[in-house]
N, C-alpha and C positions, 0 to 999 in steps of 0.2 A: 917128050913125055914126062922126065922128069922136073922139068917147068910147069905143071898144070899144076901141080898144091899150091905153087906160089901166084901163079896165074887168077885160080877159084880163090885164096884170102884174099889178093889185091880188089877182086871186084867186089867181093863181100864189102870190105873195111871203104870201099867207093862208094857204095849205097847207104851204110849204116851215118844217119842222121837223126837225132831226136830233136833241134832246135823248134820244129812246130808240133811238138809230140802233146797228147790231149788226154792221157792219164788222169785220173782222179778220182781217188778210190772211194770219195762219196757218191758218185754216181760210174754203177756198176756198167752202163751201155756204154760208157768212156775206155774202159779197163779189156775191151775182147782182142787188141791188135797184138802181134808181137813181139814189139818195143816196151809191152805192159808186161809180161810176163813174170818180171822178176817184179813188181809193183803186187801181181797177184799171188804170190810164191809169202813176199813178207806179210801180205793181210791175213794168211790164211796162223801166221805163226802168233805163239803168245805175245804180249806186249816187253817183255823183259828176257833178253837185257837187249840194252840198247844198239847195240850192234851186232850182228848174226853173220856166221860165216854158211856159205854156200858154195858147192860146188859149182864149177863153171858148167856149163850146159852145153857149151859146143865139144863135141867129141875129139875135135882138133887139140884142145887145149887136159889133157887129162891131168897134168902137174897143178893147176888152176884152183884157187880157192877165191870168192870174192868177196870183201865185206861189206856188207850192206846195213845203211843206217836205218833203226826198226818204222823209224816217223814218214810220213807222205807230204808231196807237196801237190799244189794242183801243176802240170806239164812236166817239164824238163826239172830235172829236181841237181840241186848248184849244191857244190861245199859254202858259196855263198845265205842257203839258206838255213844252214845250221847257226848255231848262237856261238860265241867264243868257245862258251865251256860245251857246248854239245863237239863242237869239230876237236878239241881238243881229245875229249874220249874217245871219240871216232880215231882219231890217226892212233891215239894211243893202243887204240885196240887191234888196231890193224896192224900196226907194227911188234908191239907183243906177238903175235898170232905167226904174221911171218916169220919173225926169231925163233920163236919153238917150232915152224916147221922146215927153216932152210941154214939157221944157224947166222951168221957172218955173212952168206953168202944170198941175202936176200931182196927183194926189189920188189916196190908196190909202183901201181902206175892208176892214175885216174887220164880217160881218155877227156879228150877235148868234144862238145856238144856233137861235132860234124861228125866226129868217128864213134861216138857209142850210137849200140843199135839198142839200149835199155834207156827209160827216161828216168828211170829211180837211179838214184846216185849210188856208185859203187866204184870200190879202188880193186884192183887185180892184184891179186899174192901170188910171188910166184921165185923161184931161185932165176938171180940174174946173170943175165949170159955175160960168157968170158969177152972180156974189150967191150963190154957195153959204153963203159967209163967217155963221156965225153968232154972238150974243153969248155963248157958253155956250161957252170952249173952256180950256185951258189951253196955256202955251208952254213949251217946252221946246229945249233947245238942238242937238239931234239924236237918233241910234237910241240911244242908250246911256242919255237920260233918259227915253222912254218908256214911261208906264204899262202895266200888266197892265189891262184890263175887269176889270170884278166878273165874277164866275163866270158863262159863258156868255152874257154881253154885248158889244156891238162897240164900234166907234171907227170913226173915218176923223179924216184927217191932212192938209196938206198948207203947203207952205211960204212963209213970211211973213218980207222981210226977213232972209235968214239963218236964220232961226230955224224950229219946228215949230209950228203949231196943233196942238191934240191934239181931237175934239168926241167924248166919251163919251155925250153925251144920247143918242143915235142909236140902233136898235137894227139898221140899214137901209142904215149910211150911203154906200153903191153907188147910192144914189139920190141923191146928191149928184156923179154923175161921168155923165162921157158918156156914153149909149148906144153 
């Protein structure tokens, strides 16, 4: 019995795929599935500022803040399709956001296309669990050095000493942060 929460995430996190996701907020009969939800959630907000923090919407997750970039794309929406300087305020703002809500002790994750169940781009805020830490990372000195994922793959992040962890192995890595 107490296997079945991890049982129900594991099939969840099985299912959630947006790589043929058909979002597009100019055309409203695109926008009614699921995966559009948080697509429908930013149209309905002002245009400014450019990134918006949101509660996570599955009940599982209540430590959960996500940031969402306010712009659309048509489908599955990439850190690839922001500009240098857009993804730059993007991570900057996310990570600001994390630091004032978990301290030192914080971790963002963007899932990989196959594990998010949203097509609108969003990174996970969350305090990162104890021994998250793995040997497979790169460092980097803040949002400006930053890799891209390879196409439709994730990351998660979190801070070491001044400095960034970057862990691209991941395709998941919100499973490395609080519930």
């Amino acid at each position: 019995m107490r296997a079945l929460p991890a049982l129900i995430a594991l099939t969840l996190l099985l299912r959630a795929d947006v790589r043929t996701c058909v979002c597009d907020a100019t055309q409203p009969d695109t926008m009614t599935g699921r995966e559009c939800s948080i697509c429908r959630d930013v149209e309905s907000m002002p245009p400014e500022p450019a990134t918006v923090f949101i509660k996570d919407a599955n009940p599982n997750k209540p430590h959960r803040l996500l940031a969402v970039p306010r712009f659309h794309t048509k489908g599955p929406q990439q850190l690839q399709d922001l500009t240098p300087a857009q993804r730059l305020a993007y991570w900057s703002a996310a990570i600001a956001k994390a630091h004032e809500l978990w301290g030192d002790g914080w971790g963002i994750a963007l899932n990989s296309l196959e594990r998010r169940s949203q097509c609108h781009l969003h990174i996970h805020i969350g305090k990162l669990l104890d021994n998250a830490e793995t040997e497979h990372f790169t460092v980097v000195d803040g949002p400006a050095d930053l890799p891209l994922p390879a196409d439709g793959g994730g990351l998660w992040i979190h801070p070491v000493d001044g400095k960034l962890h970057v862990h691209t192995e991941e395709d998941n890595g919100e499973l490395r942060l609080q519930r």
